[in-house]
C-alpha positions as MATLAB code, in Angstrom:
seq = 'XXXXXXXXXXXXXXXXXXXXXXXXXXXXXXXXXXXXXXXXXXXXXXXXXXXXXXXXXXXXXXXXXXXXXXXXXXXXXXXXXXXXXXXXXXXXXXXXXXXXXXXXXXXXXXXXXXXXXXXXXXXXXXXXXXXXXXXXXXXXXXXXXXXXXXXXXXXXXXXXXXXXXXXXXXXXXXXXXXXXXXXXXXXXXXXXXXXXXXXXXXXXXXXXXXXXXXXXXXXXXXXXXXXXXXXXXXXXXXXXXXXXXXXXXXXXXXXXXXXXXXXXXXXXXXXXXXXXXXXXXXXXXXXXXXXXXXXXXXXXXXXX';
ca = [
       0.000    0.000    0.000;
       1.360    3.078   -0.812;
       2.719    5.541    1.695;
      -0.119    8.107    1.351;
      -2.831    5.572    1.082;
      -1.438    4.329    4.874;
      -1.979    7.979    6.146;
      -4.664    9.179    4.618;
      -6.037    5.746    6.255;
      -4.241    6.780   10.048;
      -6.108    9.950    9.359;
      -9.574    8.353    9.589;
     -10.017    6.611   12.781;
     -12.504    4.988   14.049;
     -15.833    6.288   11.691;
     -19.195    4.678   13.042;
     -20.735    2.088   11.481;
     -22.952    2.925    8.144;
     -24.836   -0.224    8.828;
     -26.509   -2.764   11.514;
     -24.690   -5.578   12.324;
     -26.753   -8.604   10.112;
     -28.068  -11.390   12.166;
     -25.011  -13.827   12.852;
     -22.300  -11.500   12.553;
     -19.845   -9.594   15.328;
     -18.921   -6.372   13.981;
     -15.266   -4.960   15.559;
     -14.968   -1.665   14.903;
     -12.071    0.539   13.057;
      -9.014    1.556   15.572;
      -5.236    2.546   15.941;
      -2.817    1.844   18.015;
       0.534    3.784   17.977;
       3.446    2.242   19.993;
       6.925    4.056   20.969;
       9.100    2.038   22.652;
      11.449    4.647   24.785;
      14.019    2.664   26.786;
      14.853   -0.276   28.370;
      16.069    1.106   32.312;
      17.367   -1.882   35.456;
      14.592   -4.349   33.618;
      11.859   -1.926   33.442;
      10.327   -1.488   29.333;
       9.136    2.131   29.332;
       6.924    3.022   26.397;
       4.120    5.407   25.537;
       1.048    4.078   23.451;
      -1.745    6.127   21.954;
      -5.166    5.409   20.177;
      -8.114    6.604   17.638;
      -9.809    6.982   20.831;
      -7.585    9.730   21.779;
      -6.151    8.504   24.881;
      -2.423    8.206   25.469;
      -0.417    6.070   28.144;
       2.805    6.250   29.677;
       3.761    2.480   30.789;
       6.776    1.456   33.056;
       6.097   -2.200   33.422;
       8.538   -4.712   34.749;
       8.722   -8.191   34.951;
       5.863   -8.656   37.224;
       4.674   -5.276   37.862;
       3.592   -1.765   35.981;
       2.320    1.753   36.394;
       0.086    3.269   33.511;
      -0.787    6.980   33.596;
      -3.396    7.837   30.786;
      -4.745   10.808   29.769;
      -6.764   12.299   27.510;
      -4.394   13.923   23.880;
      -4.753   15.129   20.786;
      -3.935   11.697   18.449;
      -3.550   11.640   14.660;
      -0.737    9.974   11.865;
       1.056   13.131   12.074;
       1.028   13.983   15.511;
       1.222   12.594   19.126;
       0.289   16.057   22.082;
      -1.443   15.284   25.871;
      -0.715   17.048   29.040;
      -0.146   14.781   32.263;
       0.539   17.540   34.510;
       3.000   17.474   36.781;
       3.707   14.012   36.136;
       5.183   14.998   32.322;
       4.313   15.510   28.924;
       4.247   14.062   25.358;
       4.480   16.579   22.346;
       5.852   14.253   19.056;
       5.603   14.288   15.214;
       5.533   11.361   13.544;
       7.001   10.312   10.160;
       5.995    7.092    8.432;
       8.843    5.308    7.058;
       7.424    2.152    5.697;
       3.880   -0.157    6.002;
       3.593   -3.788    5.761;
       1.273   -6.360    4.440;
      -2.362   -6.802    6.083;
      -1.899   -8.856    9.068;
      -4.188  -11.253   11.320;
      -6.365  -12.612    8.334;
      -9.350  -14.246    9.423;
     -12.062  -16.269    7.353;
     -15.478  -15.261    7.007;
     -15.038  -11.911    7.567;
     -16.093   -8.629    5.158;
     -13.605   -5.579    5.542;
      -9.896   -4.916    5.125;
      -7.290   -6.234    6.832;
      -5.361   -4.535    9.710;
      -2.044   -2.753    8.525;
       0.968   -2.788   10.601;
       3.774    0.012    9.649;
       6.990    2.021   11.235;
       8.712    5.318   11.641;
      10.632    7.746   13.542;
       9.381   10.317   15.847;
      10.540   13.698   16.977;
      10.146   15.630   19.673;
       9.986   15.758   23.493;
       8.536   12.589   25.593;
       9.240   13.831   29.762;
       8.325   11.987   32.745;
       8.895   13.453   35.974;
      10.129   10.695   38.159;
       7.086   10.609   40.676;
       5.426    7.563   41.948;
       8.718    5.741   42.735;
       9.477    5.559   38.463;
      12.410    7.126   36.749;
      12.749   10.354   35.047;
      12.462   10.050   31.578;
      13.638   12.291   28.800;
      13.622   11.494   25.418;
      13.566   13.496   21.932;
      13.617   11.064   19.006;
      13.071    7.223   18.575;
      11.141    4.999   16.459;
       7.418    4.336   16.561;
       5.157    1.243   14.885;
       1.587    1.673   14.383;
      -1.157   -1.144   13.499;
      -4.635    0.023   11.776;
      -7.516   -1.879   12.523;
     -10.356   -1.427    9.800;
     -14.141   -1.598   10.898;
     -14.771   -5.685    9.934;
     -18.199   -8.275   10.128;
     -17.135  -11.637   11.224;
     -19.727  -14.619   11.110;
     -19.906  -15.757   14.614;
     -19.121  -19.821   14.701;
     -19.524  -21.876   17.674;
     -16.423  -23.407   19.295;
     -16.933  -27.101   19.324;
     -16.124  -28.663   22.738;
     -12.911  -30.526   22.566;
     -12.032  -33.862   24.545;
      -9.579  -33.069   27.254;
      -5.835  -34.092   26.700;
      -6.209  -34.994   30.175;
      -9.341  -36.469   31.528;
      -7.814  -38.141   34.716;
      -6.554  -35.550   36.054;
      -9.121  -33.596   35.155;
     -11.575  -35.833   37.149;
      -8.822  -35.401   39.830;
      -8.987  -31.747   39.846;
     -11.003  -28.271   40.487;
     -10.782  -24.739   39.420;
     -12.197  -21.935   41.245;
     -12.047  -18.297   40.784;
     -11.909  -15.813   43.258;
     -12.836  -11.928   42.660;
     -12.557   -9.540   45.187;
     -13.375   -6.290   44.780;
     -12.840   -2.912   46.990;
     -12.608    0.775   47.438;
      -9.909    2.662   50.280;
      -7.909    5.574   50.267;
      -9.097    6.949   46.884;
      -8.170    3.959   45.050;
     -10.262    1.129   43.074;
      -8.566   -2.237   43.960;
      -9.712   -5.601   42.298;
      -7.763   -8.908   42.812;
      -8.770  -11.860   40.655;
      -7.050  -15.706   41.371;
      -7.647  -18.448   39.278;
      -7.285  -21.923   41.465;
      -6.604  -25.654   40.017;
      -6.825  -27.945   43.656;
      -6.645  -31.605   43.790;
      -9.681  -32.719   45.223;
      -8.266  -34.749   47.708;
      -5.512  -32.797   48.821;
      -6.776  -28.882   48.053;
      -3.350  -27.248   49.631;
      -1.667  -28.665   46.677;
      -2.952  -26.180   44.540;
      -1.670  -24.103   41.409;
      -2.714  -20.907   39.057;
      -2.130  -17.304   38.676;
      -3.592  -14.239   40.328;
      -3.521  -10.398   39.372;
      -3.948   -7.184   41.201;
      -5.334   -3.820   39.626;
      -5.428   -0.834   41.598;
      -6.877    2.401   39.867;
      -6.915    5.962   40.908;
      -6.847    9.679   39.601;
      -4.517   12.858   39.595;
      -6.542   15.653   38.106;
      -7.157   14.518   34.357;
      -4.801   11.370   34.613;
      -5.650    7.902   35.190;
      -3.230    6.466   36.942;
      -3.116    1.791   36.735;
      -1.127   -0.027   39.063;
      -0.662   -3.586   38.785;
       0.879   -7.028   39.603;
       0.785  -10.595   39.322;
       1.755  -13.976   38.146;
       1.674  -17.637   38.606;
       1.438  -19.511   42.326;
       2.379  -22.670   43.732;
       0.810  -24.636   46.862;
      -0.287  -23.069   50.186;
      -1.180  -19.764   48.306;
      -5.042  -20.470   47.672;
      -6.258  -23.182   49.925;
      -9.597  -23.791   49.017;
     -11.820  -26.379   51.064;
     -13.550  -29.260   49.907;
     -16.161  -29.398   47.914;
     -19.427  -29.726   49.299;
     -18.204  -28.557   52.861;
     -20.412  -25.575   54.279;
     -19.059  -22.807   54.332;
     -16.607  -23.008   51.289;
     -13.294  -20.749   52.277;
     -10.506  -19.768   50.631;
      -7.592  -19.789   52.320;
      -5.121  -17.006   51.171;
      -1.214  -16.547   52.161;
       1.154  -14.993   48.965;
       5.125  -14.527   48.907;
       6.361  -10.616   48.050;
       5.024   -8.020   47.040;
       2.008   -9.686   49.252;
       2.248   -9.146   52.538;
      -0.395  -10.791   55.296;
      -2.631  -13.266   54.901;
      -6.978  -13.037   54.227;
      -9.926  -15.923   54.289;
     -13.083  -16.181   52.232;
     -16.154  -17.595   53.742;
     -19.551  -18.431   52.381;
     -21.955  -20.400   50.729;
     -25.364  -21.003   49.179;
     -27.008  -20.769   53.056;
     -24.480  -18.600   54.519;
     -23.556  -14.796   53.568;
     -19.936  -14.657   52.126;
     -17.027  -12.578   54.211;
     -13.508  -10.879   53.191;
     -11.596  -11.023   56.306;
      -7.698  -10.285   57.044;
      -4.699   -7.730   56.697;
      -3.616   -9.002   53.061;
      -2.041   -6.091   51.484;
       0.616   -5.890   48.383;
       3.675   -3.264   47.310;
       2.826   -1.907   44.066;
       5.294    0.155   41.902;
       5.101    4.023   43.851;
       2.953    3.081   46.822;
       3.259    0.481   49.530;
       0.561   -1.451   51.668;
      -2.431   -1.466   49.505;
      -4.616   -3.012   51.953;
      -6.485   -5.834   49.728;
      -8.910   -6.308   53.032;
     -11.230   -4.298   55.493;
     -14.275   -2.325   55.276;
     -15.375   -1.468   51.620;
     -14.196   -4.617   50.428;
     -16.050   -7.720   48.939;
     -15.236  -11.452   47.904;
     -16.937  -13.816   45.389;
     -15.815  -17.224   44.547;
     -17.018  -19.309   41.501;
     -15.892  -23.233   41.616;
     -16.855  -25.942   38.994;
     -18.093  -24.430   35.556;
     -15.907  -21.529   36.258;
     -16.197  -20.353   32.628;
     -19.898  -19.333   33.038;
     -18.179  -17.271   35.690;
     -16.197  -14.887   33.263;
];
């Protein structure tokens, strides 16, 4: 595709839809997504990202933890401006330097392909250094871009498949626990995904993830972390005992321990002084008043 077919298409993001969605079909709209990778800094990947939405992000993400501040900017193929107030700035051109071939074909779909393309960018990127994350500074770099055109896919049912594994599946349980809760200005939500033997539930398995949310001024500000766990972290009890708990104890950044309690005849509790060190702030408390636990066992895909 030509060079000023590719921005002439940057240009036009996101248009609504000139027609319903036909019986059968998932329509996904148009988007873009810029990408500037900025530096690599003691194993942290700092990068800014931007959309047809308008909203741009400064990331510092590590190996098993990040900090997003977003803000609303002024987006477009040529240009990359938004504000984040004392926490820094973005003000970049951008020149496109090349696009490649449509990527992510699927079948049964009606529209255009996405596009994937580079360049170079010039200008100033700051970030202050708050929030326990380095100061960056940065005035030229490269920048790849993928265009997402507004597509109708047939919708097809996903066949169930036999498991690989149907012994230990008969030998095993997943369970999902979601807690949600709101303290010191901040929206924290932790969600665990648990595979227990049946017999022995402390030998359990899976991954959990915390998101903590807040606001400075205009700027979202994202905290996260996460990542697999071995046995003793989730200890959930048998099935078919009454009340079902959750035991829960997790190495660093966690800190403390918390228990889940309930059932179908008994009101569910969030009890504990569970917290977790997240890049900038320490102690998010992860239990107390304003705080809420669900947990979903069995079918836990109806649960999602």
């Amino acid at each position: 595709m030509p060079l000023l077919v590719v921005a002439a298409v940057l240009v036009a993001l996101a248009l609504p839809a000139s027609v319903d969605a036909k019986s059968g079909y998932v329509v996904h709209r148009g988007d873009i997504e810029l990408i500037l990778p900025v530096e690599r800094r003691a194993g942290m990947v700092i990068s800014v990202s931007a959309n047809g939405r308008q909203r741009v992000q400064f990331t510092v993400e590590g190996p098993s933890s990040a900090i997003e501040y977003s803000t609303k900017g002024r987006v477009s193929s040529r240009r990359i401006e938004a504000d984040f107030g004392t926490l820094g700035r973005i003000d970049v051109r951008l020149q496109l330097a090349r696009s490649g071939p449509g990527v992510f074909r699927r079948p049964h779909c009606n529209g255009h392909d996405p596009v994937e393309g580079e360049g170079v960018y010039r200008g100033m990127i700051e970030l202050s250094g708050q929030d326990g994350v380095p100061e960056v500074s940065a005035k030229q770099g490269h920048f790849y871009f993928e265009r997402r055109f507004r597509r109708a896919c047939k919708r097809h049912r996903e066949k169930s498949k036999p498991s690989l594994f149907p012994r230990l599946k008969r030998k095993t349980e997943e369970g999902i626990l979601a807690v949600r809760g709101k303290g010191e200005g901040r929206t924290v939500r932790l969600e665990a995904r648990i595979l227990a033997f049946r017999r022995n539930p402390t030998r359990s398995g899976g991954g959990v993830r915390v998101e903590v949310y807040e606001r400075h001024e205009a700027v979202r500000i994202t905290r996260w972390t996460g990542g697999p766990f071995g046995r003793d972290a989730f200890i959930m009890s048998r099935r078919g005992k009454e009340p079902e708990t959750v035991e829960v104890e997790l190495p660093e950044p966690f800190v403390g321990r918390a228990l889940y309690s309930g059932g179908p005849s008994s009101p569910s509790s969030w009890t504990g002084d569970l917290s977790v060190d997240l890049p900038g702030v320490d102690d998010v408390l992860l239990t107390g008043a304003g705080f809420s636990a669900v947990l979903c066992r069995g079918n836990v895909d109806s649960c999602l």
